[in-house]
Z-matrix of the N, CA and C atoms (Angstrom, degrees):
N
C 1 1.448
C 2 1.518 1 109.00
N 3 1.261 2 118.41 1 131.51
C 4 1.307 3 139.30 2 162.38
C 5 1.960 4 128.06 3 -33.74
N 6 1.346 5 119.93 4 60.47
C 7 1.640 6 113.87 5 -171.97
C 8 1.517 7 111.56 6 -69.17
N 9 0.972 8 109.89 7 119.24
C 10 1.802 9 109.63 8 160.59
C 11 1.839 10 113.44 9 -77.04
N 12 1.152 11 114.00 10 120.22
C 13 1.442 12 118.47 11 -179.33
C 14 1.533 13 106.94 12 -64.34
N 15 1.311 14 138.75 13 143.05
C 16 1.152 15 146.34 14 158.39
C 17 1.806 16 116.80 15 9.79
N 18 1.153 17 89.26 16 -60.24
C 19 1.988 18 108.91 17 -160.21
C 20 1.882 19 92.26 18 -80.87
N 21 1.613 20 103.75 19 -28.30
C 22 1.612 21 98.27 20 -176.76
C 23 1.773 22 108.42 21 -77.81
N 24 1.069 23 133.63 22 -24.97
C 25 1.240 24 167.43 23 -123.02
C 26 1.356 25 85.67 24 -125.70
N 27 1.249 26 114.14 25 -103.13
C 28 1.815 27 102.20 26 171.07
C 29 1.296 28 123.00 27 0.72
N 30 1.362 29 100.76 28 -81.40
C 31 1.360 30 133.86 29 -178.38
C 32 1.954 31 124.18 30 -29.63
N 33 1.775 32 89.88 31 -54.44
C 34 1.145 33 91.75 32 161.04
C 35 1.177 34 140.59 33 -88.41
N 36 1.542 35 104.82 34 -10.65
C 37 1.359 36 101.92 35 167.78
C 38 1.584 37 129.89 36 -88.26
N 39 1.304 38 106.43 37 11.65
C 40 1.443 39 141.92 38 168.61
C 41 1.569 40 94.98 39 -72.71
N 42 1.241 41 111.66 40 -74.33
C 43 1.253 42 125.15 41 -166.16
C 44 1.473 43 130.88 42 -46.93
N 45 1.809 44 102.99 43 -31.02
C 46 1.444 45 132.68 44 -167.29
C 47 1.770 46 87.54 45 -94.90
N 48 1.304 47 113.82 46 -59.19
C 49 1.939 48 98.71 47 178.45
C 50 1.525 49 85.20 48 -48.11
N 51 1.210 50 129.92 49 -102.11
C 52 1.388 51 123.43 50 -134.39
C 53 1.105 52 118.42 51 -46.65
N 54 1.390 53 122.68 52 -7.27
C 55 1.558 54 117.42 53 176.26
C 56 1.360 55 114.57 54 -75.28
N 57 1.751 56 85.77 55 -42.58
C 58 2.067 57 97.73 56 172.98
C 59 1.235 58 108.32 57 -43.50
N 60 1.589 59 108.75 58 -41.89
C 61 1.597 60 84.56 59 -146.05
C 62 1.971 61 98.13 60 -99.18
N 63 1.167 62 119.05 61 -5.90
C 64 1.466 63 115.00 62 159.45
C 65 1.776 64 107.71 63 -66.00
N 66 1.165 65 122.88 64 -35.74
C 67 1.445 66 138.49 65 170.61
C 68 1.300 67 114.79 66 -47.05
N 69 1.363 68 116.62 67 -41.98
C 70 1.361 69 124.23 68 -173.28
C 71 1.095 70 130.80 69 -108.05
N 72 1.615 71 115.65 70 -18.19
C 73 1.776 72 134.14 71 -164.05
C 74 1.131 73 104.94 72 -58.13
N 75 1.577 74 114.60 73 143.65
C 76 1.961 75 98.63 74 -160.01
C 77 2.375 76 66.20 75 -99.68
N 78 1.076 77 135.83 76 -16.13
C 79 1.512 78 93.64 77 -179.43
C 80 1.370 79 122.77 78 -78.10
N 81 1.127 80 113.21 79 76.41
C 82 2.003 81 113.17 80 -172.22
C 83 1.620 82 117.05 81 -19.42
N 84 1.527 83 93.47 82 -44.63
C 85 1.674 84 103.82 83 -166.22
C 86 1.778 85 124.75 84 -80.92
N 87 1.447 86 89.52 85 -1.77
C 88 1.807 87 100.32 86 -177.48
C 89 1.543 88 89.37 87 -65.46
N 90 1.168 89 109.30 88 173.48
C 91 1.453 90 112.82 89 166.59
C 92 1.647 91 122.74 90 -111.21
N 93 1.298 92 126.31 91 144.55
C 94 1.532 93 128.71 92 -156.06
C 95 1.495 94 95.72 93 -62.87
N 96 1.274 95 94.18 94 161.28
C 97 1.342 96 108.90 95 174.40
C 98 2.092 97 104.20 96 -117.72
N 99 1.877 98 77.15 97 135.81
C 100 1.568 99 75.44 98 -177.75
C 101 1.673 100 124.01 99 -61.63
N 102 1.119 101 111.63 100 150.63
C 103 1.313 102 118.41 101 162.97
C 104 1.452 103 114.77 102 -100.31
N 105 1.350 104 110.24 103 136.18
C 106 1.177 105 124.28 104 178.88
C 107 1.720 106 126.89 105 -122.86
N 108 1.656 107 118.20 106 130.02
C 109 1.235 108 121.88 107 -175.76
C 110 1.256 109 116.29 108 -165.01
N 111 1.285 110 123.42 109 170.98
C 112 1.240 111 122.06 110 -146.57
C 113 1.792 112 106.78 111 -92.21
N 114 1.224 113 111.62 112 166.65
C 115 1.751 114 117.47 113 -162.18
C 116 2.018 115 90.31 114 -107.29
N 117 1.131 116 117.27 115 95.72
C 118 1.831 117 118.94 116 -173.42
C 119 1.217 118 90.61 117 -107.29
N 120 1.596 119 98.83 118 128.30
C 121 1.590 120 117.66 119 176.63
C 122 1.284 121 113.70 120 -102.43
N 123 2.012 122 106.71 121 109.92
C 124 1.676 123 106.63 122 -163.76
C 125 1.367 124 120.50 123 -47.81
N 126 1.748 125 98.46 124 -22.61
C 127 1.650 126 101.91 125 -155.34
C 128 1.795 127 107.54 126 -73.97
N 129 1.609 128 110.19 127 -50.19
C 130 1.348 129 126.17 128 -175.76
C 131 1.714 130 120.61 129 -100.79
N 132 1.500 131 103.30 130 -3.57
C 133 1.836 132 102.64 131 165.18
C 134 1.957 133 100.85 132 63.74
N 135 1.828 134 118.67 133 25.87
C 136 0.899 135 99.93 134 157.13
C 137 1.562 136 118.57 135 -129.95
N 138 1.026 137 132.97 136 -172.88
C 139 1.723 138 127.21 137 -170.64
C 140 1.313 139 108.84 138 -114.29
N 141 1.588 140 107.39 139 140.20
C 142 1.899 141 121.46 140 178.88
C 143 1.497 142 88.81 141 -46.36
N 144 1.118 143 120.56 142 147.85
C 145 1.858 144 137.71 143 172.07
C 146 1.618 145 104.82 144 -138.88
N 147 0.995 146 115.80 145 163.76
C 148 1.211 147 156.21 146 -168.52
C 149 1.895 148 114.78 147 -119.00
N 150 1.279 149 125.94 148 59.90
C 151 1.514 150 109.00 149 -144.88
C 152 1.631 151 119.71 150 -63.57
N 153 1.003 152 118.64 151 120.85
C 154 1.711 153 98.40 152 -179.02
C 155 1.818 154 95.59 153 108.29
N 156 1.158 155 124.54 154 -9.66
C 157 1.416 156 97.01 155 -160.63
C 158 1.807 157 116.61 156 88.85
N 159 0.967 158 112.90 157 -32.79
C 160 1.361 159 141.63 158 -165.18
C 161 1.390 160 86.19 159 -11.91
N 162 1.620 161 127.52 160 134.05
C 163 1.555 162 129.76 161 149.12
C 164 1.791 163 116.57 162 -96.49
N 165 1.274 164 90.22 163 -9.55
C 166 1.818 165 99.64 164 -177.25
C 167 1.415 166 109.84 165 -52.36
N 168 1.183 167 97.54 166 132.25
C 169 1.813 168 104.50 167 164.78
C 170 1.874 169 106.62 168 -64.94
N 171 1.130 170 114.37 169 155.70
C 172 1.797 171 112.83 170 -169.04
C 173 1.255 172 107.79 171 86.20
N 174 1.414 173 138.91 172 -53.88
C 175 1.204 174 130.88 173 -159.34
C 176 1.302 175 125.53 174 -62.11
N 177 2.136 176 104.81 175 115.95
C 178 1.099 177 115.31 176 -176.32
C 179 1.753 178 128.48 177 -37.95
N 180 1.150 179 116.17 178 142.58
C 181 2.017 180 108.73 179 -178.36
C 182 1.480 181 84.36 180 -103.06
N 183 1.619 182 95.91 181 159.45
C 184 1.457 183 118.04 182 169.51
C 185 1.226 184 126.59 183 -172.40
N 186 1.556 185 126.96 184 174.27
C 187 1.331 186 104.48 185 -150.55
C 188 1.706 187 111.33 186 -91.97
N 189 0.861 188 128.89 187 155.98
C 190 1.819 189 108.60 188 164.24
C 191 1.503 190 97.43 189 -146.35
N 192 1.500 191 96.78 190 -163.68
C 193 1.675 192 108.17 191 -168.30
C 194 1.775 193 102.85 192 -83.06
N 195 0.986 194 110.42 193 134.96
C 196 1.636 195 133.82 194 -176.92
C 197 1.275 196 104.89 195 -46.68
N 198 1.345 197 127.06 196 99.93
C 199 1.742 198 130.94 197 -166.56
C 200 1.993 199 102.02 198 -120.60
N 201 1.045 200 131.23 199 -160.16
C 202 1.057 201 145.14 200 -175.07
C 203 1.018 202 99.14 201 -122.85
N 204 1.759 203 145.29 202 -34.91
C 205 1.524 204 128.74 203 160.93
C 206 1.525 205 130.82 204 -35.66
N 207 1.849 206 75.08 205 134.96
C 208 1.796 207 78.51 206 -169.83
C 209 1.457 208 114.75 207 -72.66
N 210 1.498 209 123.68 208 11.51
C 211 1.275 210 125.87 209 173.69
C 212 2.145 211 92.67 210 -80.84
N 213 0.792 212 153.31 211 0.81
C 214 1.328 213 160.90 212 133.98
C 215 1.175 214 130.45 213 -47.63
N 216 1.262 215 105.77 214 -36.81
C 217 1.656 216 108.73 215 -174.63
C 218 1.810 217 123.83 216 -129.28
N 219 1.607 218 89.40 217 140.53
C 220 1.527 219 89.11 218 -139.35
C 221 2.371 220 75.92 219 -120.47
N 222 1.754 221 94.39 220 171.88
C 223 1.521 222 95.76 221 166.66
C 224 1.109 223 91.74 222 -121.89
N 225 1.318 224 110.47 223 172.08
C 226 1.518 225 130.69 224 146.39
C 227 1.182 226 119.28 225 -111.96
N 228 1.675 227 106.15 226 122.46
C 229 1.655 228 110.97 227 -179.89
C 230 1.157 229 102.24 228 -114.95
N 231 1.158 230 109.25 229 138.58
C 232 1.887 231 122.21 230 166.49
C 233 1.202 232 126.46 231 -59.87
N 234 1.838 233 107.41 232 129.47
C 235 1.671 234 95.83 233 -179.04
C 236 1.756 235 112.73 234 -147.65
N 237 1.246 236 98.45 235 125.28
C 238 1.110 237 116.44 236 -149.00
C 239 1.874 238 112.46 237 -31.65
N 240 1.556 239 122.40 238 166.04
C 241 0.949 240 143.40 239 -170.46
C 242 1.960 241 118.29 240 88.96
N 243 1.114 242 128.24 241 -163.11
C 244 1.369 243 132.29 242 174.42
C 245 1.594 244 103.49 243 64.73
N 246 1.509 245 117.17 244 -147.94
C 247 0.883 246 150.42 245 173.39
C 248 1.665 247 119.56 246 -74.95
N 249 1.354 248 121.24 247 -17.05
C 250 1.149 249 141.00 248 -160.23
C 251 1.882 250 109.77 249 89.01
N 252 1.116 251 135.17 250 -16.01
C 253 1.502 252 153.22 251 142.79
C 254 1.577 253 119.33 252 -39.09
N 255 1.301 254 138.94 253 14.48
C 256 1.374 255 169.16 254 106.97
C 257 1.262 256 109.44 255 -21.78
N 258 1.507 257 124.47 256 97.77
C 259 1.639 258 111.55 257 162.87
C 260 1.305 259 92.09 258 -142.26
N 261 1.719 260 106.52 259 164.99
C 262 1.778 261 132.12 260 150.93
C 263 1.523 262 94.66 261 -85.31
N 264 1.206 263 82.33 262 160.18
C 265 1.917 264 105.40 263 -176.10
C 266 1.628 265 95.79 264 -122.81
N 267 1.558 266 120.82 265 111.52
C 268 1.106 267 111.36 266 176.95
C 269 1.565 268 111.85 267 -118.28
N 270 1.623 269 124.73 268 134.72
C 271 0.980 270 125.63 269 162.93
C 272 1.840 271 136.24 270 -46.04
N 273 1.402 272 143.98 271 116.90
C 274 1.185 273 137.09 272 -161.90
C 275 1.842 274 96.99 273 -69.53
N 276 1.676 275 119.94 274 -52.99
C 277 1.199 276 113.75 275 -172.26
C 278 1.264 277 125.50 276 -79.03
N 279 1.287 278 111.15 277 -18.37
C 280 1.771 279 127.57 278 176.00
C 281 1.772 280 105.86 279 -93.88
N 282 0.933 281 114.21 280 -1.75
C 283 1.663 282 99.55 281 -158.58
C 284 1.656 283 117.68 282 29.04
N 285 1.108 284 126.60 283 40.93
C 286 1.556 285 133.58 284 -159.06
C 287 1.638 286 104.24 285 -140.25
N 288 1.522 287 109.87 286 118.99
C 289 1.421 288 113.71 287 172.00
C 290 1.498 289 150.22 288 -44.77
N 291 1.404 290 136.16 289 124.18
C 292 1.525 291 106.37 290 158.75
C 293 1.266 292 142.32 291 -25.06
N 294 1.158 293 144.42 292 102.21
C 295 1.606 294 120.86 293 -177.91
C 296 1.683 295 110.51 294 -145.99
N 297 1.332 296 101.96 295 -177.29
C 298 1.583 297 111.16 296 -176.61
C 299 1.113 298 122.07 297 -88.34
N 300 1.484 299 144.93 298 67.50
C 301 1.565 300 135.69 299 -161.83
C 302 1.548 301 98.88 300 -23.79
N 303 1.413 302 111.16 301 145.11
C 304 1.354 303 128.98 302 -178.88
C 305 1.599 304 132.36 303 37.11
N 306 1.175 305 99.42 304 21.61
C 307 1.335 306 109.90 305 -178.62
C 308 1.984 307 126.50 306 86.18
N 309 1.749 308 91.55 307 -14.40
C 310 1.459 309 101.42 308 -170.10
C 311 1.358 310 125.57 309 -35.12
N 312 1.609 311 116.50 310 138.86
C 313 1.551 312 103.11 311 143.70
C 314 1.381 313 116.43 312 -98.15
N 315 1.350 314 137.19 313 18.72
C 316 1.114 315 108.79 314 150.09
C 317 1.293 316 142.35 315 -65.58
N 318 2.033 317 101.63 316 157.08
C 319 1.362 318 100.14 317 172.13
C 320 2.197 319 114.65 318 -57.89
N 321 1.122 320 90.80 319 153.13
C 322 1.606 321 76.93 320 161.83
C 323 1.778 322 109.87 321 105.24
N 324 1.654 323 110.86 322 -26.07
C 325 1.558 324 124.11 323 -154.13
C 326 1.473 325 102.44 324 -80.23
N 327 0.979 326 114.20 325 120.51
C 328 1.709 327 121.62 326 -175.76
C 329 1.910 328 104.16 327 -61.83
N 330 1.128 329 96.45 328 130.31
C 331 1.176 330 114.32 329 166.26
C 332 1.639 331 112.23 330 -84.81
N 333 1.427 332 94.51 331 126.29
C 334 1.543 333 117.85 332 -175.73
C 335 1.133 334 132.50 333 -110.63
N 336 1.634 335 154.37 334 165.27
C 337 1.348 336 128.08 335 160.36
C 338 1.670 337 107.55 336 -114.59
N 339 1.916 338 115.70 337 145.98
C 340 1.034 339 109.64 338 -160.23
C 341 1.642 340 107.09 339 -140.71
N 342 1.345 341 127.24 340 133.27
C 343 1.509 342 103.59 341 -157.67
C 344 1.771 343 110.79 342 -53.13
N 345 1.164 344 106.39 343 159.83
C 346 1.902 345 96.78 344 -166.27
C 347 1.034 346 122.00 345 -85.12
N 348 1.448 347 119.78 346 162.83
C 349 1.189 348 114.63 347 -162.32
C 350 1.593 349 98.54 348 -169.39
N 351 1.821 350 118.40 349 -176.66
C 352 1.203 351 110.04 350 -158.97
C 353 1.573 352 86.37 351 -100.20
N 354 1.140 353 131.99 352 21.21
C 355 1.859 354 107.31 353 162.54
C 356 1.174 355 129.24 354 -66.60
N 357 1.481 356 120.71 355 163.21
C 358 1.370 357 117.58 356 -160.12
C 359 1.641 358 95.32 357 -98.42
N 360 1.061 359 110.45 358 -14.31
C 361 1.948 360 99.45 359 165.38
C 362 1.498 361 112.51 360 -84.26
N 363 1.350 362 132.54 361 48.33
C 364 0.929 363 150.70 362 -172.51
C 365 1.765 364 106.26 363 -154.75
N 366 1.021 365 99.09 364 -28.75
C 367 1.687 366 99.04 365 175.55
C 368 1.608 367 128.00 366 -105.20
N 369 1.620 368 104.18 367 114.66
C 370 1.446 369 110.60 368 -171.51
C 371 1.527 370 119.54 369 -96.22
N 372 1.503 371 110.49 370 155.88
C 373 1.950 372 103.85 371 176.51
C 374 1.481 373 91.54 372 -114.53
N 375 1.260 374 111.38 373 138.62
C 376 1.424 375 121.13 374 -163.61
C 377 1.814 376 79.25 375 -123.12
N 378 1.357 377 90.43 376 117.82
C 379 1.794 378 97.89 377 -174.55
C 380 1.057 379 101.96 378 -119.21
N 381 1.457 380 128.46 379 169.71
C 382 1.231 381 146.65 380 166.50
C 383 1.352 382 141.68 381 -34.45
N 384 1.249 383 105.07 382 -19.18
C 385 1.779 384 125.05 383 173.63
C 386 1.589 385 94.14 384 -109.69
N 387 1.664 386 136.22 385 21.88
C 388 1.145 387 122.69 386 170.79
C 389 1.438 388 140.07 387 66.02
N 390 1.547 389 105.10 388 18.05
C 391 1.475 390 131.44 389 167.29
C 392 1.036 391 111.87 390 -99.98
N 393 1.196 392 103.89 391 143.36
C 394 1.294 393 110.73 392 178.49
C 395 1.928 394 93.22 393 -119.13
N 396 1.473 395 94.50 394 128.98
C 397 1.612 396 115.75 395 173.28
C 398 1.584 397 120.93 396 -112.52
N 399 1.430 398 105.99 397 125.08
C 400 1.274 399 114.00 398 -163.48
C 401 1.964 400 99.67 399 -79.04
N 402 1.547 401 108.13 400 134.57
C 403 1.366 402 127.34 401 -162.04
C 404 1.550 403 93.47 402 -48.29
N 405 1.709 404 106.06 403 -62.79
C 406 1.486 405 112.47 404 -159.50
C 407 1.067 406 118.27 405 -70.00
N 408 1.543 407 128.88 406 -31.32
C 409 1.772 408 143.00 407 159.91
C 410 1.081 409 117.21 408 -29.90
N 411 1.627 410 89.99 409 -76.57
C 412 1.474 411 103.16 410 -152.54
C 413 1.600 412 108.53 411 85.07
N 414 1.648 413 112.67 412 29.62
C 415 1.497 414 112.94 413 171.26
C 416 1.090 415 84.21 414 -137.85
N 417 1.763 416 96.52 415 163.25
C 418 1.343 417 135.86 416 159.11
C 419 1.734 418 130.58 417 -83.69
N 420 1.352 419 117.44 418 132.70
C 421 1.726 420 137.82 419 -167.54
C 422 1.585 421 81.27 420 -63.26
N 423 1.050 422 130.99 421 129.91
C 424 1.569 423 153.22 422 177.03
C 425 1.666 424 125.60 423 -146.30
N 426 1.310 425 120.19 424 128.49
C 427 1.265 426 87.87 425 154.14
C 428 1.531 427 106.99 426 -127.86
N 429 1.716 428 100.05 427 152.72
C 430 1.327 429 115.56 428 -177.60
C 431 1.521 430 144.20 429 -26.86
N 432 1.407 431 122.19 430 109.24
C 433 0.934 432 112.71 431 168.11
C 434 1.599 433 111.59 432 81.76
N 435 1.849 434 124.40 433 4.39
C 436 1.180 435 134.65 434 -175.26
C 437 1.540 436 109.55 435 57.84
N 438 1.519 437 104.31 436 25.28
C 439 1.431 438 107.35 437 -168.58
C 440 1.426 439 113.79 438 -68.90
N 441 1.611 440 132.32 439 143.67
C 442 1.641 441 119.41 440 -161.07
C 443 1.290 442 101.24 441 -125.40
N 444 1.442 443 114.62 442 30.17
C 445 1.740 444 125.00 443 172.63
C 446 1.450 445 100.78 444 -63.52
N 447 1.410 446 104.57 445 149.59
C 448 1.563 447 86.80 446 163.54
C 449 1.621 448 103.81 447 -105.41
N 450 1.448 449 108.05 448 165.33
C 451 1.488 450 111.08 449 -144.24
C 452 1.398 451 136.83 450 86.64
N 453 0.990 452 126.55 451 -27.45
C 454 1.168 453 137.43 452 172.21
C 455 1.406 454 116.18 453 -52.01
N 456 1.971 455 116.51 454 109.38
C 457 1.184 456 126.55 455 -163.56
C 458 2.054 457 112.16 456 -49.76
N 459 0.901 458 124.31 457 150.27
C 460 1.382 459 124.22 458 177.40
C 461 1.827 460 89.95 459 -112.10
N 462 1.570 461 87.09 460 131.87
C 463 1.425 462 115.81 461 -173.74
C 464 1.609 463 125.75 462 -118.01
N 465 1.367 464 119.29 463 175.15
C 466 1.241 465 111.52 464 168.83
C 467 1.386 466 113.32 465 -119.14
N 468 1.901 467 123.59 466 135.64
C 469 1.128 468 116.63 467 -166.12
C 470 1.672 469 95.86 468 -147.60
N 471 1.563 470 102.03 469 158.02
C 472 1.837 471 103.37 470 169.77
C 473 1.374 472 93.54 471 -28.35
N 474 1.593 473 98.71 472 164.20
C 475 1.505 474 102.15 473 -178.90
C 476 2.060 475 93.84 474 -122.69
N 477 1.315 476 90.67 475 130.43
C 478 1.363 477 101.99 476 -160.93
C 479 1.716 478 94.13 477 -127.40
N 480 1.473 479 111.67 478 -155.90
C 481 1.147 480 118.56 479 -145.53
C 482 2.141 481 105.59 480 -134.51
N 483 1.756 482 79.37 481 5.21
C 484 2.011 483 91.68 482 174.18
C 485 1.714 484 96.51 483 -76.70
N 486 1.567 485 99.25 484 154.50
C 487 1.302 486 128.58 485 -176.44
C 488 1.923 487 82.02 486 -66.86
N 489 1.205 488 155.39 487 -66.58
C 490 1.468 489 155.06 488 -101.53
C 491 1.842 490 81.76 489 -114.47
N 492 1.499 491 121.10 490 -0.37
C 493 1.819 492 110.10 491 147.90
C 494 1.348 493 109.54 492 -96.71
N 495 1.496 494 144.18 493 5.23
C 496 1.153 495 126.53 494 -158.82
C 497 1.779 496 99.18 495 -123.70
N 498 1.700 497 99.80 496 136.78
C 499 1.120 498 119.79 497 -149.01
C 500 1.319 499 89.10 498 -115.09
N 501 1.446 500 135.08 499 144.71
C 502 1.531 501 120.98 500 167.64
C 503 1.961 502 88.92 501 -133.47
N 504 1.174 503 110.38 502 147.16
C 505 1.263 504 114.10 503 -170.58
C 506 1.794 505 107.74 504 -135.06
């Protein structure tokens, strides 16, 4: 069976009020408010980070131990086309996106955050097995080797069927 640790648990129950209450708001026309929570990697049990706080555009993401910093917790907003399964990944402490340093499809290309914008290396499909696949790739947010260091850069790789692509948010 599936445990959510403390901070995941929080998190979602953060997530479930704010859904209520976008669910329920009698002003239809305000606009939602993001929800925000952390990026837990099934394979290695650690969370997308931000290292340092970092607000810099370039700065590598990676995984570390599951904290309450808002350099941890990211939303997903919807953006148009696909299935409706189309989102940006936005940072809470950076206001600054998920993305692909330099546009790459290679395997291997460090995933970066970059202020946002409409590129498609910025836009992920968060599918059904819990990967999230970068639009312009055609890879999957991974990190290496299921490695459970903390620090360990989060990358883009074929998108396969290891626990160390699967993102639960």
């Amino acid at each position: 069976m599936f445990r959510m640790s403390g901070v995941k648990s929080k998190a979602a129950a953060a997530a479930l009020a704010g859904a209520s209450v976008l669910a329920f708001s009698p002003t239809a026309s305000a606009a939602p408010t993001a929800v925000y929570a952390s990026l837990y990697n099934a394979g290695t049990g650690r969370c997308l980070a931000v290292p340092g706080s970092s607000t810099a555009n370039g700065t590598e993401l990676v995984q570390w131990t599951c904290t309450t910093n808002n350099d941890q917790f990211w939303s997903l907003e919807r953006v148009a086309g696909g299935n409706g399964d189309r989102v940006r990944i936005r940072n809470l402490n950076s206001d600054k996106c998920l993305a692909i340093g330099g546009s790459s499809t290679a395997n291997g290309a460090n995933a970066i955050q970059w202020t946002c914008g409409t590129n498609t290396d910025q836009v992920w499909i968060y599918d059904s097995a819990y990967r999230l696949r970068n639009l312009n790739s055609d890879r999957c947010l991974a990190i290496p080797n299921s490695s459970t260091t903390a620090g360990t850069k989060a990358v883009q790789w074929t998108c396969g069927t290891s626990a160390d692509q699967q993102w639960v948010w």
